[in-house]
Every structure is written in structure tokens, then in C-alpha cells.
VOPA-76131 format. One line per field, with one value per residue (C-alpha): residue in three letters; chain; x, y, z. Coordinates in steps of 0.05 Angstrom, whole numbers, plus 5000, padded with zeros to 4 digits. Example, Ala and Ser with C-alpha at 12.3 -4.5 7.8 and 13.67 -1.06 7.14 Angstrom:
2
type = (ALA, SER)
mol = (A, A)
east = (5246, 5273)
north = (4910, 4979)
up = (5156, 5143)
***
This chain:
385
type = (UNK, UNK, UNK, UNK, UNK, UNK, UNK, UNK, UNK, UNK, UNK, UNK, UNK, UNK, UNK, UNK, UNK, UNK, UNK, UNK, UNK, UNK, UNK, UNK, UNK, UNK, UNK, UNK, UNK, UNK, UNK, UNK, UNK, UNK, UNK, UNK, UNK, UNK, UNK, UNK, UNK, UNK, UNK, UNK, UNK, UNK, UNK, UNK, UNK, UNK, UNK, UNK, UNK, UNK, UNK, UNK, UNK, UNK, UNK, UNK, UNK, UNK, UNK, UNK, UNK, UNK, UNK, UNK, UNK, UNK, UNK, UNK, UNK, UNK, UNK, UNK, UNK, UNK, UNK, UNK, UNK, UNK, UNK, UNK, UNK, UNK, UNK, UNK, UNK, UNK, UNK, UNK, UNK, UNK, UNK, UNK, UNK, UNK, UNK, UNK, UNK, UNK, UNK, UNK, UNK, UNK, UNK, UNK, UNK, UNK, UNK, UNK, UNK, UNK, UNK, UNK, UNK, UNK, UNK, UNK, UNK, UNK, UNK, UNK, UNK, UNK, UNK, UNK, UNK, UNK, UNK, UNK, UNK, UNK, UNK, UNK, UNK, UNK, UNK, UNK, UNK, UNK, UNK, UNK, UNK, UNK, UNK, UNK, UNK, UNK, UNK, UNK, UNK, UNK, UNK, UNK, UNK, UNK, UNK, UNK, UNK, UNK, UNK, UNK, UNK, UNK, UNK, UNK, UNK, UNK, UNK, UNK, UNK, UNK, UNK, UNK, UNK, UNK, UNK, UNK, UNK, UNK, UNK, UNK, UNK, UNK, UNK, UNK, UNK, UNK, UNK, UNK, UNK, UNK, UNK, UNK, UNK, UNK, UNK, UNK, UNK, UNK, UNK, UNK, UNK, UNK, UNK, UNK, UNK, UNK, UNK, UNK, UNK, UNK, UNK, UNK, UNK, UNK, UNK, UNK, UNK, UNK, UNK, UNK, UNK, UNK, UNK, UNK, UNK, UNK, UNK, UNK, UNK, UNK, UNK, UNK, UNK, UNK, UNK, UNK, UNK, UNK, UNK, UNK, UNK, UNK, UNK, UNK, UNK, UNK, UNK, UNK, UNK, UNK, UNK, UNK, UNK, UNK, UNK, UNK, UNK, UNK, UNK, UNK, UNK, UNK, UNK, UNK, UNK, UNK, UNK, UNK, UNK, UNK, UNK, UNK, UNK, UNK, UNK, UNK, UNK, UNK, UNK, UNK, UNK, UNK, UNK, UNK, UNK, UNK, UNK, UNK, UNK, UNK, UNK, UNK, UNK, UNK, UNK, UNK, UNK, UNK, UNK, UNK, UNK, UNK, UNK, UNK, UNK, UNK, UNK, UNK, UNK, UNK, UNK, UNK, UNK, UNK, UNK, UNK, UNK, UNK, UNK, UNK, UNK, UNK, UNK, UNK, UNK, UNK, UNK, UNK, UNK, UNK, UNK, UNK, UNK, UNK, UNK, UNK, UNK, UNK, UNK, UNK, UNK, UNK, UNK, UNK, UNK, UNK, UNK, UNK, UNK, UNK, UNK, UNK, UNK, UNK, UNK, UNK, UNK, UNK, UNK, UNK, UNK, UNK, UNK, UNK, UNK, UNK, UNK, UNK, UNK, UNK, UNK, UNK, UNK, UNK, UNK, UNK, UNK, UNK, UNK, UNK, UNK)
mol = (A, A, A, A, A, A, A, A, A, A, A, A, A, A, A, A, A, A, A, A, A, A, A, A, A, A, A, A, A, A, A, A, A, A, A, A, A, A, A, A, A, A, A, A, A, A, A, A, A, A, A, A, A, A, A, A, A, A, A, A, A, A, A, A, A, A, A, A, A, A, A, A, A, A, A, A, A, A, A, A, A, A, A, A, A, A, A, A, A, A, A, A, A, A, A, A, A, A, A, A, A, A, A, A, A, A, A, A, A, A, A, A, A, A, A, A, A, A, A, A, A, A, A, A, A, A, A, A, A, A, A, A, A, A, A, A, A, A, A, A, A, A, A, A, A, A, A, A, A, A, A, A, A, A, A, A, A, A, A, A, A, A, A, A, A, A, A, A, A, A, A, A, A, A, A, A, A, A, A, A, A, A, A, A, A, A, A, A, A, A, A, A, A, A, A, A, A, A, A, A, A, A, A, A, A, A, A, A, A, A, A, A, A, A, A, A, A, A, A, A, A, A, A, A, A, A, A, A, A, A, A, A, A, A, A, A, A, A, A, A, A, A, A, A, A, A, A, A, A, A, A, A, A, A, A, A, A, A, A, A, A, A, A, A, A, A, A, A, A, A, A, A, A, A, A, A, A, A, A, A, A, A, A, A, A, A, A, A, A, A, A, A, A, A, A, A, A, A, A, A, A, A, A, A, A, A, A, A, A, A, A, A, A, A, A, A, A, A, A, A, A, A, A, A, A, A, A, A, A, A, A, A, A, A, A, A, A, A, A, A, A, A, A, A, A, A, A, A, A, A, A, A, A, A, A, A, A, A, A, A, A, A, A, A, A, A, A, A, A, A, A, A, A, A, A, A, A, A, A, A, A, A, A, A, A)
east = (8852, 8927, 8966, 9040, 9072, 9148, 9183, 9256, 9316, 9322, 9257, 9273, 9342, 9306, 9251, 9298, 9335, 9292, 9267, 9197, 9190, 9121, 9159, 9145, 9081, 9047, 9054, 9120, 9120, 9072, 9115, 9172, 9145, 9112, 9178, 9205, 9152, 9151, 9224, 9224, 9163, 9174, 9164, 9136, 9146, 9131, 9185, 9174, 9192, 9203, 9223, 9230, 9154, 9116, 9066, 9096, 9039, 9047, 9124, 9118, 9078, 9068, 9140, 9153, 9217, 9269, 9345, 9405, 9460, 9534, 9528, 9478, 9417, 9350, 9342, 9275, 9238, 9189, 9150, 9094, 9136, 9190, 9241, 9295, 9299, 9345, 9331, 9384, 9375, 9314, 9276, 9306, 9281, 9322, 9314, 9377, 9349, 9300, 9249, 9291, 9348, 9384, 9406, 9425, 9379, 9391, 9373, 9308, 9259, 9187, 9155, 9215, 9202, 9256, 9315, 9383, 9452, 9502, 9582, 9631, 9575, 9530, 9447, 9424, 9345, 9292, 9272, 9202, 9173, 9233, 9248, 9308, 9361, 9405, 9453, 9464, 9535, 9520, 9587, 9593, 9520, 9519, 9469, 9481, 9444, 9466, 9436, 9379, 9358, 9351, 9278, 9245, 9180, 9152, 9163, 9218, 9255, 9327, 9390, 9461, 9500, 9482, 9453, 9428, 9395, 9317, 9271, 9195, 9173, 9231, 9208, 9246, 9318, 9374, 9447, 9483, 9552, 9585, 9563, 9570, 9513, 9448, 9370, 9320, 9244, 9218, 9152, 9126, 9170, 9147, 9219, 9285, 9337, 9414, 9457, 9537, 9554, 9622, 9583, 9517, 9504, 9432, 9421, 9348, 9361, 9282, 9219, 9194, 9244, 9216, 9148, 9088, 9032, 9052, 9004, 9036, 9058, 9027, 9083, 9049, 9063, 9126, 9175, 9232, 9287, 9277, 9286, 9286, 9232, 9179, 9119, 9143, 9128, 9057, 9085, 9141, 9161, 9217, 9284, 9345, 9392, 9424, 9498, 9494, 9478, 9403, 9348, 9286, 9229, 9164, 9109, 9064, 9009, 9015, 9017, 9079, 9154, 9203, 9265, 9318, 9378, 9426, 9476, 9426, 9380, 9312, 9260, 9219, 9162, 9196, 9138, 9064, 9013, 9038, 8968, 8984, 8934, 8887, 8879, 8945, 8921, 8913, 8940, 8973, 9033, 9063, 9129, 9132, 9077, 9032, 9039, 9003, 9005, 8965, 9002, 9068, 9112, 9192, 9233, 9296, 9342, 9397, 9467, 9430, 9396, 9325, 9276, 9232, 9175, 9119, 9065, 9015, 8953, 8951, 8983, 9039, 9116, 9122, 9190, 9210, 9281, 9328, 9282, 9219, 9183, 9134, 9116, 9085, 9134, 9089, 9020, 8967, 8919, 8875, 8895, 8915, 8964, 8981, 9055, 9077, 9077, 9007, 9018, 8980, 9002, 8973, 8995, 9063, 9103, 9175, 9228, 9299, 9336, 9407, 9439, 9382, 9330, 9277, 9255, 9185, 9146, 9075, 9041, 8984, 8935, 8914, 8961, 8991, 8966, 8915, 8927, 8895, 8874, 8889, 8908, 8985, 9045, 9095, 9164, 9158, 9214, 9212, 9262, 9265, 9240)
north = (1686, 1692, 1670, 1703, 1647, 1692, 1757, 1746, 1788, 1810, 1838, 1882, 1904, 1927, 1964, 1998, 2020, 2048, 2116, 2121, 2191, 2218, 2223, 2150, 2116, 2072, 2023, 2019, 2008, 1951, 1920, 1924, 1884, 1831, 1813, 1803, 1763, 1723, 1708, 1684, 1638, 1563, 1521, 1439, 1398, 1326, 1282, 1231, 1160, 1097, 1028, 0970, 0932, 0981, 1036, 1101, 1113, 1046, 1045, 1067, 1035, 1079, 1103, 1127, 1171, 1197, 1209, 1235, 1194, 1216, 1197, 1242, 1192, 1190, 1134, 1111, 1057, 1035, 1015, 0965, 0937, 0922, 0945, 1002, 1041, 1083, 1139, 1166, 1233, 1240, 1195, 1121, 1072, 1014, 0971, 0952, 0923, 0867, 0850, 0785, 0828, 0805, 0740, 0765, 0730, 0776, 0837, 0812, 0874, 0891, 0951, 0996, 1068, 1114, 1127, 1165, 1175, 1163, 1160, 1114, 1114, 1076, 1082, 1064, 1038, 1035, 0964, 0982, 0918, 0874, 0926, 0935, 0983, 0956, 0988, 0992, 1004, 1040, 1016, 0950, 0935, 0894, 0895, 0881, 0887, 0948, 0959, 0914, 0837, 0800, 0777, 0809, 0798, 0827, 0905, 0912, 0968, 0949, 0985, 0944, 0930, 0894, 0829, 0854, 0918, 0921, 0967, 0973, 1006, 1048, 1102, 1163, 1167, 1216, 1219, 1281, 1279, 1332, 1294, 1223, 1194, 1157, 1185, 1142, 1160, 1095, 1104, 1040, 1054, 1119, 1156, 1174, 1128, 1147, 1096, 1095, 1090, 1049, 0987, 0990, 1003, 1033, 1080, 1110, 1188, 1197, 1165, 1094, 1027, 0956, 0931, 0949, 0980, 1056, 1114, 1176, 1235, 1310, 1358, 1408, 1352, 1325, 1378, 1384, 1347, 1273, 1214, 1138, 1106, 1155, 1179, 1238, 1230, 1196, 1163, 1205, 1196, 1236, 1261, 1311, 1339, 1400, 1441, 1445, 1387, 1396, 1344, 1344, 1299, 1300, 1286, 1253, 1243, 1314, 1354, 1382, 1382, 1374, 1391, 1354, 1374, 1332, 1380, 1391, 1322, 1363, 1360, 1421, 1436, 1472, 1480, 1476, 1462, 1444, 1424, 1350, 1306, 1327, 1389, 1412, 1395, 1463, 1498, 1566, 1595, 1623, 1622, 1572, 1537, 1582, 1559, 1484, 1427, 1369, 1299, 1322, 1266, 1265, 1315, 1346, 1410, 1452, 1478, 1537, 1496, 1509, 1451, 1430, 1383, 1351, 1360, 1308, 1325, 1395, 1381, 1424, 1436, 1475, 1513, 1526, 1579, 1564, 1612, 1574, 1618, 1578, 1586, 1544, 1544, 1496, 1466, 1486, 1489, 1431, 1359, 1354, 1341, 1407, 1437, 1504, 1553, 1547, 1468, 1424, 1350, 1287, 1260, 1285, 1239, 1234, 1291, 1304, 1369, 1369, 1426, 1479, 1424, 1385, 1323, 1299, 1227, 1238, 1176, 1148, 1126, 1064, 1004, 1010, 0951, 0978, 1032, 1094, 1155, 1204, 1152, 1135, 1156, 1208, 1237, 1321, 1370, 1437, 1496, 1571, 1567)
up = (3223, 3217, 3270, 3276, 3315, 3329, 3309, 3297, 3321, 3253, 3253, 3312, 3295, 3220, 3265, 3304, 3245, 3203, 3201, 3228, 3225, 3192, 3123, 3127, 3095, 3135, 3078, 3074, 3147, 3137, 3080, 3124, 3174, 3124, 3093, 3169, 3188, 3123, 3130, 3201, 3193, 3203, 3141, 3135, 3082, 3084, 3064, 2991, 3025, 2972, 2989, 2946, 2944, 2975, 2966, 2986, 3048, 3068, 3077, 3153, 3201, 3271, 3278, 3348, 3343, 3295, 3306, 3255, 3253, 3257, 3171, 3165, 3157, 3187, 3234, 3256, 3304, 3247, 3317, 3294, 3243, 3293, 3252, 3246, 3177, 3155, 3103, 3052, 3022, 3061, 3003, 3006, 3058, 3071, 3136, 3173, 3239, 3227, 3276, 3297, 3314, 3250, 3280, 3345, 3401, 3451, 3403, 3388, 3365, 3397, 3389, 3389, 3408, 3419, 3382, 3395, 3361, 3403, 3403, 3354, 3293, 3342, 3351, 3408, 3414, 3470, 3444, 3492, 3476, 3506, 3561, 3544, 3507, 3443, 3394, 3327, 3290, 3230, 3201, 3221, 3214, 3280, 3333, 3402, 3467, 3507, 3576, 3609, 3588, 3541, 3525, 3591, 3576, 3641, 3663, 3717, 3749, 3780, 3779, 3750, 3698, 3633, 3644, 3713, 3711, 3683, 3649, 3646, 3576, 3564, 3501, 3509, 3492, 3486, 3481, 3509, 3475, 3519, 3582, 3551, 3583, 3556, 3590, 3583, 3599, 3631, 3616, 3651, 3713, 3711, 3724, 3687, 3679, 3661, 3625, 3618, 3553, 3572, 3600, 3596, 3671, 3691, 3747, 3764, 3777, 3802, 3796, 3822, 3826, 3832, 3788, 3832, 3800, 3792, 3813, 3781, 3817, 3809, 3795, 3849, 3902, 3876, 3868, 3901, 3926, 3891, 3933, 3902, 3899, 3897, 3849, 3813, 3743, 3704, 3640, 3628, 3550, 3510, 3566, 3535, 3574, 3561, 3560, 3633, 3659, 3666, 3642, 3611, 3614, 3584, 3643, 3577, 3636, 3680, 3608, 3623, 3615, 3688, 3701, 3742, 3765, 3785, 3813, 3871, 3865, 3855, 3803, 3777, 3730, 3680, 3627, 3632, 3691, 3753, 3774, 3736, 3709, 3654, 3703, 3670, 3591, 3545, 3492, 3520, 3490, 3561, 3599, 3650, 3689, 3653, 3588, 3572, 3532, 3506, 3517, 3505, 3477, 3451, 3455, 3426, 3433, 3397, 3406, 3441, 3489, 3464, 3473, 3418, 3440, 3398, 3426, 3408, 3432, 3405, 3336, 3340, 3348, 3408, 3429, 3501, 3512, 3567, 3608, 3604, 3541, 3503, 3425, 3372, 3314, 3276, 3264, 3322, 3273, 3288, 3254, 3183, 3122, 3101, 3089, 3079, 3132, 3162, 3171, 3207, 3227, 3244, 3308, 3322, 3364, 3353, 3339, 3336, 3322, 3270, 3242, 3242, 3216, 3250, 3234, 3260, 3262, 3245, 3260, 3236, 3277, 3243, 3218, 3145, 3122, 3067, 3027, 3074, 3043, 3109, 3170, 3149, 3179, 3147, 3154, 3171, 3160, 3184, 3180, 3185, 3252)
***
């Protein structure tokens, strides 16, 4: 069965011109409307990775996120390597963070997750493993630590400056350039962190604080006006903000994506069951709390502020408007490898949105340390959407 995933405005505006008066054949009327839909379908292609010494499946092992840099390369957490790579011309893998933080003690990689570009050529990194947050300078090359620790081995959520403040698991991360502010999805806190970008300085917006054991709230329960410490969120994972001011978090647990505002200090459920829990889990193209996902995990959005999520758990790209309407703009066809317009992924995870293109982590399940025939980790690219 063929599943058209969107009509585009061009599509109507060619309807609504053309003449569909009985002089009209039916198929030419049915032509019409296959070249529209044809033309506004969303296309995958898997990006051809090489590095130096390695087999081209094995060059990536579990990558958790993807940014673009302000020099137009793909950045990535190369997560169970414990490095960052960087990919020129969308082919050429070269690492430029090593896992020992290339000499810098404090810098010191583990399991890195998400991945942002941020102001000054600068990327910044949710280094999960150390809970903490470090930066890269593209130019320079250096890497410093940015917000948090260094070396916290054990999961902590406090509020302060660099050297004070704490993190438990941070994996989601966004820079929003108009705003200049970091978010960070705390995934082990289980709430939504902001960062100042001129010092490093941590401030919890909603969610849990300290490092007891967290119980995860249900968005039904937890909507509202947000006071600190409280269960709101169950391992919240990718967090964007958009033009006005408004973020975005990915409720990875409740199977849905909240909304905070922090003009007014309330959350909502923006997107998918408000029921929480694997109540909420589906696969319904909807607008609003009607629609559902499937462990939801990063997130991205464009100059238009439309949110594009991967979502995991259903093996698809899924788009949500500024007024809550959810589509699947690619895969949704069960797990797989294929490109082309009726794609099918692996295990989306990470994603991140740059001049009309998105760029997609599909991660393998197992570790590249063999040469897999299926169960490796890729680079996705999808346009036309």
C-alpha cells in the first residue's frame, strides 16, 4: 500500500488553478496530481563515510546526535567510541576530539550524546558520561570544559556556575542563536536545564534538582505551572527552543513532546499522549495530544519553527507545525536500510535541521567492532520534505 505522507502548497494552488470542468479527462487530472505528489515527497539517501584504517560500516560506532557547524560540517558524538568526528563534504571522517579530551584533563570524553553548534565557531557537547557540558573551537581546535565538573563520576543536579553547578546524564542539546542560550535535556535529572553561554552558569527551568532516585512525572498530572523540584518529565532527551521563546523537550519515557514556556513558568503536552507512560506509545499522525509516538528521542527545528523529531521507536522522521499537526515525512515503514522515497531506517536517534536539509544518526544497535552485515550505524540525509 502507498502511503502519501503530505500534499504541498503547490499542489493546492495547481488544483485550484486548473480547469476541472468536464472537458477535463480524468487522467489528466490524475497526472496532475501525481507529478505534485511526486515532487513534494521527502527523499533518504544514506551518506558514503571513509576514514583512514577502517571499513566503511565500521567507521561509526552508536552515534547519538548530529549538529552542522557554522563551516558547514557535520559534527557528531561518535558515542561508544568516545570521540567527536567531523565529516567534510558529507564523505570524509576525521576525528577532532579524542576520547582523552585531547590532552585536556578536565575535557575528558565518556559516552558523549548530544551535540549543538553554538556561537564564535564553537560546539558545544553533552559529554553524558562525565555529566558534564564541554566545547569545541572548530578553529582553534581546543577543547575546554564549559558548564558542570570535571570528572563527576556520580549523577548530580545543582544549580551554579562552572566548577559548581552539576548534571546527571545530560543528552539533549540545543543552541538557540536568537535567544543566546544553551537547553540541555537532563535525562538522569529528569528536567531541562538552560545554560549561559557567557560563563557557563546552569539554571534548572523544570523538572527534579538534587540526586535522589527520580520517579517520572505523567504529563496528565504535571501540567501546568512548573515549580522546582518536582516530577514533570520521565527521561526527557532532545530540548529546542524556538523564535519565540518557547521550548521543546522530548518526554523519551511519556512518548511525547512538552512544551514550556518561560514567559509564564508552565509546561504543556504539546504532541502526543498526555496519558504518559507506555499508555501514551503509538503511531498516529494527529494534531496535538492525539497524535503518538514511540520513544521519541532528539529533536531539531527550522527558520519556520517546525519541529522535526526522530522518533525511535516507530522508525520514522516525524514533523510537528507551530500548531501542533503531526506527519511522518520519512520512514514509518517498519525497520530497515532502504533510501529513496519509501525509506525505512534503523534506529533513528539523533537529528539536526540546516538549510532545508536534515541530517539523521541511525544507530546501530550492536557495537562496530566486526564487520555487520545489517546492525551498523549510518549517516541519513533527507530533503524535499
Amino acid at each position: 500500500m502507498i502511503q502519501i505522507r503530505k500534499i504541498s502548497t503547490f499542489f493546492v494552488l495547481l488544483l485550484s488553478l486548473y480547469d476541472c470542468s468536464a472537458s477535463k479527462s480524468n487522467n489528466d487530472m490524475v497526472a496532475l496530481a501525481t507529478i505534485a505528489v511526486i515532487n513534494a515527497s521527502s527523499t533518504v539517501s544514506t551518506l558514503s563515510l571513509t576514514e583512514s584504517g577502517k571499513q566503511a560500516n565500521l567507521v561509526l560506532n552508536q552515534p547519538e546526535d548530529i549538529a552542522v557547524g557554522n563551516d558547514g560540517n557535520l559534527y557528531l558524538t561518535d558515542t561508544t567510541n568516545n570521540r567527536i568526528i567531523k565529516v567534510t563534504s558529507e564523505s570524509v571522517v576525521t576525528e577532532v576530539v579524542s576520547a582523552l579530551g585531547n590532552g585536556n584533563a578536565d575535557a575528558v570524553l565518556l559516552t558523549p550524546e548530544g551535540i549543538t553548534a553554538g556561537p564564535n565557531n564553537l560546539i558545544y557537547i553533552a559529554n553524558t558520561g562525565k555529566n558534564n557540558i564541554i566545547s569545541y573551537d572548530t578553529v582553534a581546535g581546543t577543547v575546554s570544559l564549559f558548564s558542570g565538573v570535571a570528572g563527576q563520576s556520580s549523577g548530580n543536579t545543582i544549580d551554579g556556575a562552572l566548577g559548581v553547578g552539576k548534571y546527571f546524564k545530560p543528552e539533549g542539546i540545543r543552541y538557540n542563536s536568537s535567544l543566546s542560550k544553551l537547553y540541555v535535556g537532563e535525562t538522569g535529572g529528569y528536567n531541562l536545564r538552560v545554560v549561559s553561554t557567557s560563563n557557563g552558569t546552569v539554571t534548572t527551568l523544570a523538572g527534579a534538582t538534587g540526586s535522589s532516585t527520580r520517579v517520572g512525572g505523567t504529563p496528565l498530572l504535571s501540567d501546568g505551572t512548573v515549580s522546582v523540584p518536582s516530577d514533570v518529565f520521565n527521561k526527557p532527551k532532545g530540548v529546542v527552543s524556538d523564535s519565540k521563546g518557547y521550548v521543546y523537550i522530548v518526554d523519551k519515557g511519556n512518548h511525547c513532546i512538552r512544551k514550556y514556556d518561560p514567559s509564564t513558568n508552565t509546561l504543556s503536552t504539546f504532541a502526543g499522549s498526555r496519558l504518559g507512560g507506555d499508555t501514551g506509545l503509538g503511531y498516529v499522525n494527529a494534531t496535538g495530544t492525539s497524535a503518538k509516538f514511540n520513544a521519541p528521542y532528539m529533536i531539531t527545528i527550522d527558520e519556520s519553527d517546525n519541529l522535526y523529531v526522530a522518533d525511535a521507536g516507530n522508525y520514522a522522521i516525524r514533523k510537528i507545525t507551530s500548531a501542533g499537526v503531526v506527519t511522518t515525512i520519512a520512514g514509518g515503514n517498519g525497520k530497515g536500510r532502504a533510501d529513496g522515497i519509501t525509506a525505512t531506517f534503523y534506529n533513528p536517534i539523533g537529528i539536526y535541521y540546516k538549510n532545508k536539509v536534515l541530517y539523521v544518526t541511525d544507530k546501530g544497535n550492536a557495537s562496530n567492532t566486526t564487520s555487520p552485515d545489517t546492525d551498523y550505524s549510518t549517516i541519513r540525509k533527507i530533503v524535499n520534505f
